[in-house]
N, C-alpha and C positions, 0 to 999 in steps of 0.2 A: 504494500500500500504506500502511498505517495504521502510525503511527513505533512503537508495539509490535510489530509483523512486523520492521519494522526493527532494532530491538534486540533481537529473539529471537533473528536471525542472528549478531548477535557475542556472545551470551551465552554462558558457560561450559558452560551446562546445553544449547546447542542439540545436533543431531543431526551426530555428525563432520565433516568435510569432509574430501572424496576431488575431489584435482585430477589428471584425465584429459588429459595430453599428446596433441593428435592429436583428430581430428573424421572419421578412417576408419572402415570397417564393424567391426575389432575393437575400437577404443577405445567405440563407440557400445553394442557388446556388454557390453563391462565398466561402462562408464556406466549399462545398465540396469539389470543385475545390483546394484548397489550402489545403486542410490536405492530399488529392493525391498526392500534391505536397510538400509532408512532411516540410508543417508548421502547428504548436501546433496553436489551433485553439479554438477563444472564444469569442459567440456571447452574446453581451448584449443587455437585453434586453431596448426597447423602450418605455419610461412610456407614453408618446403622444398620439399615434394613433393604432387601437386596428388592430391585422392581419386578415383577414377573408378566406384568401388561404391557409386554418393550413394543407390540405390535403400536398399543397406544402413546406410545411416549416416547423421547427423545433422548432415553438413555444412552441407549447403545450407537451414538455420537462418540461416545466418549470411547468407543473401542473400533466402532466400523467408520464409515467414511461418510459424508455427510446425510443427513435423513431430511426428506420432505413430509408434510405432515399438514394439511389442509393448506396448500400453497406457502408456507412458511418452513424455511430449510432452518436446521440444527448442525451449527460447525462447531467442533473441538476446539476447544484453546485453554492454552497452557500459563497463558499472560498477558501483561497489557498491552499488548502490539497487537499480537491472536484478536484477544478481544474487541479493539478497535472496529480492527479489519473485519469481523462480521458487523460491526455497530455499519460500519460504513453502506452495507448491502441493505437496501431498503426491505427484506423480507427473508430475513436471518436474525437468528438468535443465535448467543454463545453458551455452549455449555462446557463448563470446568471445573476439573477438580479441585481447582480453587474454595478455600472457604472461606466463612464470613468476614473473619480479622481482614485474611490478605482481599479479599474486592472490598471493605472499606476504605484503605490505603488508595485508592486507585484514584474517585472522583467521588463528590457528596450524591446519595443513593436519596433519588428523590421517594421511593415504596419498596419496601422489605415485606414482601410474601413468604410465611413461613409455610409451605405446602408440602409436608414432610409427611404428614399421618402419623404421627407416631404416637399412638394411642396409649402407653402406658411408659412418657419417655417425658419430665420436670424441661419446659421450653424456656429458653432463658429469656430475657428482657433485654429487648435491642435498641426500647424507644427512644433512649438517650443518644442514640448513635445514625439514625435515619429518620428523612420527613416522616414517614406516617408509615409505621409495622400493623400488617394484618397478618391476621394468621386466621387460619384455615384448619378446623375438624375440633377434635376433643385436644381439651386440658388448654386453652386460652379464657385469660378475662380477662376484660377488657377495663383498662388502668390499670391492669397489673403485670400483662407482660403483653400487651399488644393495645393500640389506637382503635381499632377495630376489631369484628368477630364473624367469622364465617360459617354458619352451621354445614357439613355436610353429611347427614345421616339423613334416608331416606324419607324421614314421614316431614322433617321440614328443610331440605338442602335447598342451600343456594339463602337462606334467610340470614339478614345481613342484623348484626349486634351491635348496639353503642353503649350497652353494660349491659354487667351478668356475664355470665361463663355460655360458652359452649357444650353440648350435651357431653356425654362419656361417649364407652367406643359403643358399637351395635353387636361387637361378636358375631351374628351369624353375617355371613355374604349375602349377596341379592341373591334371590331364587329366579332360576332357569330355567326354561322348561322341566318346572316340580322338580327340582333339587337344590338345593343350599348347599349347609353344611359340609354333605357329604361328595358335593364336587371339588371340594379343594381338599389340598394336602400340606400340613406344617410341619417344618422338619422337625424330629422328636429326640434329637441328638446335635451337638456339633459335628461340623463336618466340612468336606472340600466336595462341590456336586459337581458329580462329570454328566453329561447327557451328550447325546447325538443326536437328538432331536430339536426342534424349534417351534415358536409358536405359529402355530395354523396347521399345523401336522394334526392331521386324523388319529384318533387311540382308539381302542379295544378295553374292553373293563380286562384287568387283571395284567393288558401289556407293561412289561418294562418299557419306563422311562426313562434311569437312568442311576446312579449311585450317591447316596450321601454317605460316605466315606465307609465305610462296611454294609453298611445294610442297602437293599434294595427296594426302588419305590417303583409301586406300580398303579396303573391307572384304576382311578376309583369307579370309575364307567365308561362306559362307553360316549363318544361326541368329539372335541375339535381343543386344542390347548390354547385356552385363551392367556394363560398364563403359564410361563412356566422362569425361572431363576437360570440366568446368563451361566455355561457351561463354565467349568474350573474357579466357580467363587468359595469363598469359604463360607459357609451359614450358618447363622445361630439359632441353637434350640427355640421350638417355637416361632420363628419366622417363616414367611407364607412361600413355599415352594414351587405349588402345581396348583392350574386353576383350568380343570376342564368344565366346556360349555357343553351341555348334554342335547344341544338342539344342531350341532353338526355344523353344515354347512348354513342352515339360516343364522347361525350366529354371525357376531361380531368381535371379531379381535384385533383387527385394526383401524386407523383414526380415532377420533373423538368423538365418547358417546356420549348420550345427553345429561348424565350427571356433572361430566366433566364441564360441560358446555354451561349447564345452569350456575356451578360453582364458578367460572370462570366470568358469566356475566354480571357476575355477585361483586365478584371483584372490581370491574372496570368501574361499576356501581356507585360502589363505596368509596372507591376512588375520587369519582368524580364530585360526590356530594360531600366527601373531606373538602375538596379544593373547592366549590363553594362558599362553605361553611366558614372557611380560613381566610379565603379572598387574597389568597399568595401563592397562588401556580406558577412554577411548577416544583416550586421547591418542598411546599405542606412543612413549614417551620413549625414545630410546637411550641406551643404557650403555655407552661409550666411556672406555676410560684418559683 
């Protein structure tokens, strides 16, 4: 890139920056939604919990080579120059394994979306350090570790919080064609998971899918992998492995489905009626005693 790209990124006048916690199918949702909405767009990735709806999401950036995803490409970058250089492509986001500390250093972060999921994991408080943090799903409240609150559990997702908390986790998954529960799989050990498979690959109830580190997992039914955990990671007990869709080929495993899509419109939302409210676009300075 040309050192003018480069110094458009750190200029005052450039196009906000929205840093998206998280590289799953909802954070990928909100990362689109906002580079439409021409903010410079950069998700980090989540060392936690592994994503297994890579069909939906813009993980696997950070290992293959660039991903499209309802007209909005996903390029790897390693650092400030990387990062630029997609700010610079008018319908690209940067995804890096960058974390929160080092993209603070970089340029003042006009929305910190915490889109992590992470259901049973103390989120820290960013407020003091970015315009206006929201956070998305269980264990946020709002004054206390985030500006905003996003519910995403099924009976009221996508409803936007200006106090109170966030519900808890939901535990079960959405039902499939008449199955929950029993279509996903949690690893029940640590482990390093090897597969040869990927997602969208047709399964067999009972087929091997692949190894987490001694033991063998095998398909809980029969239908299509809409999820399945990136080959050679390490995973921890309790984290979500396999997610078959027992409806086959009318399912959906890839792009943005409409959860993502309401959570993500929740977002631009809330966004915009902070920056109202504030009446100091695009930076959402807080006003704190």
């Amino acid at each position: 890139m040309s050192a003018t790209q480069f110094a458009a990124f750190f200029a005052s006048s450039a196009e906000p920056l929205a840093v998206v916690l998280g590289t799953n199918e909802v954070a990928t949702a909100v990362a689109v939604k906002l580079r439409r909405a021409r903010f410079s767009v950069i998700l980090s990735h989540d060392l936690a919990a592994p994503v297994i709806r890579r069909g939906m999401a813009f993980h696997d950036a950070l290992f293959d080579d660039d991903l499209v995803i309802q007209g909005v490409m996903a390029r790897r970058a390693e650092n400030a120059l990387e990062i630029a250089d997609a700010a610079a492509l008018r319908h690209c986001v940067a995804v890096t394994p960058l974390q929160i500390c080092d993209l603070l250093a970089l340029r003042h972060i006009a929305v910190l979306i915490d889109a992590r999921m992470q259901e049973r994991v103390v989120t820290p408080d960013f407020r003091y350090f970015v315009g206006l943090a929201i956070g998305l799903g269980p264990g946020f409240t709002v004054g206390g570790n985030c500006d905003v609150a996003i519910e995403t559990n099924r009976e009221h997702c996508g409803t936007i919080l200006t106090e109170g908390s966030t519900g808890g986790p939901e535990g079960a998954p959405d039902p499939l064609g008449g199955a929950a529960d029993e279509r996903c799989i949690r690893a029940i050990c640590d482990g390093v998971w090897h597969t040869s498979l990927d997602v969208g690959a047709p399964v067999l109830s009972g087929e091997t899918l692949g190894k987490l580190g001694y033991s063998t997992i095998r398909a809980p039914l029969d239908g299509v992998l809409r999820g399945l955990a990136r080959d050679g990671h390490f995973i921890r007990a309790g984290a979500s492995l396999v997610e078959v869709d027992p409806r086959g080929r009318r399912g959906k495993w890839r792009g943005l489905d409409s959860r993502g899509r309401r959570i993500a419109d929740a977002t631009l939302a809330a966004i915009r009626e902070t920056q109202k409210r504030r009446k100091r676009a695009p930076c959402f300075a807080h006003t704190r005693p």
